[in-house]
N, C-alpha and C positions, 0 to 999 in steps of 0.2 A: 379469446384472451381474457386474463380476470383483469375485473376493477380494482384499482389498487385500494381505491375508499372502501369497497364492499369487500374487501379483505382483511383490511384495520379494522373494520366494525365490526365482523365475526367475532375476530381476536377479542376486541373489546368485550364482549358476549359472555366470553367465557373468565372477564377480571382481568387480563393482560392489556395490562396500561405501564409497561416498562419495556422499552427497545433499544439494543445497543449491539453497537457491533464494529466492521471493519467495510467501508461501503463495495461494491460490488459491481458491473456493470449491465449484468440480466438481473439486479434486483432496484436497481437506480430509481425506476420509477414508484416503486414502495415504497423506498426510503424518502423518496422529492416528498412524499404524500405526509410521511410520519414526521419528517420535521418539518413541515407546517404546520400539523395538527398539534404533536405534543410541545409542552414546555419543557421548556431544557432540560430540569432535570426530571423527565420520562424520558427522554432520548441523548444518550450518549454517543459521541462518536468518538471510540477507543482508537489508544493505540497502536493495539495489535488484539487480534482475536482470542488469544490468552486472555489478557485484560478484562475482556467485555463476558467472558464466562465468569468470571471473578466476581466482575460487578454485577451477574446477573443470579448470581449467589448468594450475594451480601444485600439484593431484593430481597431473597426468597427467605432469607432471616430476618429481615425486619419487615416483614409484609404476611408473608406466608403465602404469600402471589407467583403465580408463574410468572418469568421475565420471557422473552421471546429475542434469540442472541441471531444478529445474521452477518453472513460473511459472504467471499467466495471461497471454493472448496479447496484451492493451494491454503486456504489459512486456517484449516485444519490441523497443516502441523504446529503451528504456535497453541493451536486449541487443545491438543492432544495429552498435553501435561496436566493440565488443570480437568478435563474432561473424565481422565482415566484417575486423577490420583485427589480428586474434589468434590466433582459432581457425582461419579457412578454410585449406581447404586450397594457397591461392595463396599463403599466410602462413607460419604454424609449423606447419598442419597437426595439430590438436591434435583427438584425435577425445573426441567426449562423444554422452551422449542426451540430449537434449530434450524433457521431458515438458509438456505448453501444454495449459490450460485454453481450450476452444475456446467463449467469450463471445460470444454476438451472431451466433450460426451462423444464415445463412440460414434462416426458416424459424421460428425458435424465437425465441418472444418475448424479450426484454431491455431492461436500459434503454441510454439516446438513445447515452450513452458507449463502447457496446459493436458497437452495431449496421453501423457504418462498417469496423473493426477487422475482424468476424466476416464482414462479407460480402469482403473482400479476405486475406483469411486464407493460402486457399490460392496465390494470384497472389503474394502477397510475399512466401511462402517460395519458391515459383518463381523469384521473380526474386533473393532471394539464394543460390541454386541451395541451396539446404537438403533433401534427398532427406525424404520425410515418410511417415509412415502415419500409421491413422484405427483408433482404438478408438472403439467407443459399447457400450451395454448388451449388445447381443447378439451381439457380438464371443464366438466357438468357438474363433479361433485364435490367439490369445494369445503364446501360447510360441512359435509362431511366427514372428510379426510382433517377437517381442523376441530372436529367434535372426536374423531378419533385417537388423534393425536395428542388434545388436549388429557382426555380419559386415559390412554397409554402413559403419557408421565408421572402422572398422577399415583397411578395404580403401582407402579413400575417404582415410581423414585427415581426415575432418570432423566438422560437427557434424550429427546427423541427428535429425530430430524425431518425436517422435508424438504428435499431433492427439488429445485424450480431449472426449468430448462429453459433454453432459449428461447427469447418471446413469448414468454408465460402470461407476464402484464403487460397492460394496455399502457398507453404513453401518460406521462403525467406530469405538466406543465406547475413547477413552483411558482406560488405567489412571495414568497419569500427572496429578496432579493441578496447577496454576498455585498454590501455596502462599503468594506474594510478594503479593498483594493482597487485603489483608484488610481494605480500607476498606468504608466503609457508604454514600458520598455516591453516589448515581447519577449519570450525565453529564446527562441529562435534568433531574437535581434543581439541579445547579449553571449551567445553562444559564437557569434559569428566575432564578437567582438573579442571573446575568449581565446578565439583558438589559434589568431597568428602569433601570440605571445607566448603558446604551450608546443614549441618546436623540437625541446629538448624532454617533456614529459611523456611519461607513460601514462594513460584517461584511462580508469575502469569506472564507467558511467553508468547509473542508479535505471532501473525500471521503466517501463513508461514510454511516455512521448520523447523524455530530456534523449535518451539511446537514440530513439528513431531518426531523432534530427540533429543527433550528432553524428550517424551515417549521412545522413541524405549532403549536409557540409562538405564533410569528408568529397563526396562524388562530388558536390560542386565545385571544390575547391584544385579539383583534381589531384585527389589524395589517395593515398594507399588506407583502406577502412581498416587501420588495425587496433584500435582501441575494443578492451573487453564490455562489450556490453549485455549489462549482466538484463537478461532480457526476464529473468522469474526474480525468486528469494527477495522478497520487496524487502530492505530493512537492512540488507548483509553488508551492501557495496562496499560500506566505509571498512568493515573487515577484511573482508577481497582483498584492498587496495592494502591496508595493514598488515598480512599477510604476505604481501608482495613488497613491500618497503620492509620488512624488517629480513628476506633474505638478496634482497636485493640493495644495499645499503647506500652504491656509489651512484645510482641512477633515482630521479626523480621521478614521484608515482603523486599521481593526482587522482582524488576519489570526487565524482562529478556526481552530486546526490542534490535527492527534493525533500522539501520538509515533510509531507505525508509518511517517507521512508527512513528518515533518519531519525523521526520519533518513535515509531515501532518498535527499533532495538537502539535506543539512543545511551543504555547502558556501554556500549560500544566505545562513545565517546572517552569517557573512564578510562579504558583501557587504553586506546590509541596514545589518551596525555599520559599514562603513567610509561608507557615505551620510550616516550623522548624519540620518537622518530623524528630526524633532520630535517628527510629527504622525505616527508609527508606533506601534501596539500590536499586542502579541504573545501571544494566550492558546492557553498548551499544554493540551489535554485530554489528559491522561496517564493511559491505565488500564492500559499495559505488555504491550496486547496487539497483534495483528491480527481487532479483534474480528470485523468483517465479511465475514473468509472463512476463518472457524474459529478463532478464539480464540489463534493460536499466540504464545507471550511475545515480546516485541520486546526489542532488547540495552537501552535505554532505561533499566533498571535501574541499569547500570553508569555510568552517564551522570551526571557531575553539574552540573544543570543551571545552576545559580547562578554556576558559574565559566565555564562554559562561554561562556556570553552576554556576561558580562563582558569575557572575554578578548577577544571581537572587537569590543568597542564598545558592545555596549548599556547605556544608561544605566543602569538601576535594574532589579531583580530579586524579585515577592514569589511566596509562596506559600502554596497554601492545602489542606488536605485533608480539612475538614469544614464542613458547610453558613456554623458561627458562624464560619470564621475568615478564610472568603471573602466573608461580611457586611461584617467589619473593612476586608479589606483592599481590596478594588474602588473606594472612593472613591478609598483614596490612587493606587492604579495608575493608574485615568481621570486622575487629575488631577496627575500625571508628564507628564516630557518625555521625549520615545520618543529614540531606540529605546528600549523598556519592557518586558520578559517578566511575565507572570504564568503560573505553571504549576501548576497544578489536578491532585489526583491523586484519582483516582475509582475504582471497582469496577466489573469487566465486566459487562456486561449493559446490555439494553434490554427496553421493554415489548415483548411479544408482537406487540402490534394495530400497532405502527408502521407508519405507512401512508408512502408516497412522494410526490414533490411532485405536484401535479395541475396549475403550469402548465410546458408546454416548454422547454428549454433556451433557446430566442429569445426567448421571452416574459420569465425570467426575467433575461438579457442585457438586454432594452430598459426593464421595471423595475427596476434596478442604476442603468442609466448613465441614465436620466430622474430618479431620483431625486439620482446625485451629483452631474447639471449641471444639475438646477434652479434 
């Protein structure tokens, strides 16, 4: 397995002291390493993958430095626009590395959202002629492949990748501690608190753990699991759910989203308030992180949220950040005229045993729409 420090110091080797990206779960323990080491502004943690090609361009004009952009490999498609119509070298010719968590690798088990992604991996970096190399665990030549890599952009004017496979890197314990969230409410605790009050809603729930343990309720609760959970497309939910409230007009639609996701494409928001959707509801699970591929703080902090929803149209704004004050406020939110935000701020974590949904993506697609055209 590589060191993740004797892999920043390669980099470093070669002048690449800029990192930014969208975090990842087989690249976690690089990333735990790089924001420790760098100051803030050497390591950004973008919005969306888009974004962090952008920024790692607008390095490479006031530096003349390679930037080093990593993602996982579904956030390709947000990268894709900027990649093909900014970076390439038919473009401005703007060289960077591309570090890509490789999701859904032939061969290696994943879930539904990965598996399409992981097996055309290499074919669509092919065909956006993106030159690539392949680290995994037993990767000896290291410094090589990042001597190559480095000379390939260079030479090329592009952006060149490399491919990190499951359990690439070694583990690596942050000394850096997430100090800004020092609630006690778990997402799971206010979830449970959410959901006798959403009887008559339709839930298309965001990415992530928030979906898994909006099933796992469901079965405990001894419910029928028919809310859409949108289990990929991190960023979209709140469209999904818009989408579905504006041809569904007489029936209440509830978009159950986290802040790591509904910053990505929060342009979104715009849109939803300039519809005037009624029959819209909007719950932020906010715990300020990316908890599900390593914990990294999302800018979410700085974000405030009440004006923010405002400003593009949505009606009313509550909020809540322990068990009694999401008690209070859930009847009046349900029973608002949307657009409607409620944003929940909770502490990181989930239980250990979290288990995943047990029926299909199809399955769960055709109990959605049976339930909301019944």
């Amino acid at each position: 397995m590589i060191n993740p420090e004797f892999f920043f110091k390669t980099l470093q080797n070669y002048g690449i002291d800029f990192f930014t990206g969208v975090p990842d779960s087989l690249l976690k323990h690089f990333c735990a390493y790089v924001n420790d080491i760098c100051e803030n502004t050497n390591h950004i943690i973008c919005a969306n993958e888009g974004n962090a090609i952008a920024m790692a361009t607008g390095n490479y004009l006031a530096t003349g430095k390679i930037g080093l952009v990593y993602m996982q490999n579904s956030g390709l498609g947000n990268a894709t626009n900027p990649l093909l119509s900014l970076a390439d070298k038919e473009v401005y010719g703007i060289p960077m590395l591309l570090l890509i968590g490789w999701r859904g690798e032939p061969g290696i088990k994943d879930e539904p959202q990965h598996i399409k992604q992981g097996r055309i991996q290499i074919e669509l970096l092919n065909t956006m002629e993106i030159p690539y190399f392949i680290l995994d665990k037993n990767s000896t030549n290291v410094a090589d492949i990042i001597n190559q890599a480095v000379i390939l952009t260079i030479e090329m004017k592009n952006p060149v990748a490399i491919l990190v496979k499951k359990d690439t890197f070694q583990e690596y314990k942050p000394h850096k501690i997430n100090q800004i969230n020092t609630l006690t409410m778990m997402r799971e605790e206010a979830l449970e608190l959410i959901l006798p009050n959403l009887k008559d809603f339709h839930i298309i729930s965001t990415t992530g753990k928030t979906s898994r343990e909006l099933y796992e309720l469901r079965i405990k609760r001894e419910e029928d699991p028919c809310d859409f959970l949108t289990v990929g497309s991190m960023g979209h939910c709140s469209s999904i759910a818009a989408g579905v409230a504006i041809r569904c007009p007489n029936k209440k639609i509830l978009c159950l989203d986290g802040d790591g996701a509904m910053l990505m494409h929060m342009g979104a928001l715009a849109i939803i308030g300039k519809l005037k959707l009624e029959n819209y509801y909007h719950i932020l699970i906010n715990n300020l992180c990316h908890e599900s591929v390593g914990g990294q703080e999302t800018a979410i902090n700085i974000v405030n949220i009440d004006s923010l929803v405002k400003s593009v149209g949505y009606k009313d704004y509550f909020y809540a950040d322990n068990p009694e004050t999401l008690t209070q406020v859930i009847e009046d939110f349900t029973h608002s005229k949307g657009p409607v935000m409620l944003e929940v701020k909770v502490r990181k974590g989930s239980r250990e045993d979290l288990g995943r949904p047990k029926t299909s993506t199809f399955q769960n697609k055709e109990a959605f729409i049976k339930n909301l055209r019944g």
